[in-house]
N, C-alpha and C positions, 0 to 999 in steps of 0.2 A: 518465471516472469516472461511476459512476451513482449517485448520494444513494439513500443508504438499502440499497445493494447491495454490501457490502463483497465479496462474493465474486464480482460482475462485475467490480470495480476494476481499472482495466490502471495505475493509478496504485499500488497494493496490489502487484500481480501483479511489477511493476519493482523493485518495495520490496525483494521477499521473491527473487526469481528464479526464479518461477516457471516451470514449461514452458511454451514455447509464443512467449514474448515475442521481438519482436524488440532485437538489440543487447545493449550489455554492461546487470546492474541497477546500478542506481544509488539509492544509491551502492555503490559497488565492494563485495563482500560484506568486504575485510580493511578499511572501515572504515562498514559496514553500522550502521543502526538496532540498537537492544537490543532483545529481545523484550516490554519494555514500551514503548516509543516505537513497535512495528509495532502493538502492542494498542490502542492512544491510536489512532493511524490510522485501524484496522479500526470500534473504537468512534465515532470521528469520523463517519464513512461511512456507519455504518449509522444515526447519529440526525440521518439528512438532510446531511451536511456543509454549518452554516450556516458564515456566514463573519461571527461575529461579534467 
């Protein structure tokens, strides 16, 4: 993952299931994130992902 780069994210990219990834996303898309908990992520990510 890269702070500040939601759209580099392979943390992101596994989330959502993106192309490209390797193996299954996780978690499984039938009990996958809501499209506000991927939005909380993305927004997480791009204001640096502190970890506070």
């Amino acid at each position: 993952m890269e702070a500040g780069r939601p759209d580099a994210s392979s943390l992101l990219a596994n989330r959502t299931g993106a192309e490209g990834i390797d193996g299954t996303p996780m978690p499984p898309p039938a009990g996958g994130l809501s499209e506000d908990r991927l939005e909380a992520v993305r927004a997480w990510i791009a204001g640096g992902a502190p970890c506070d």
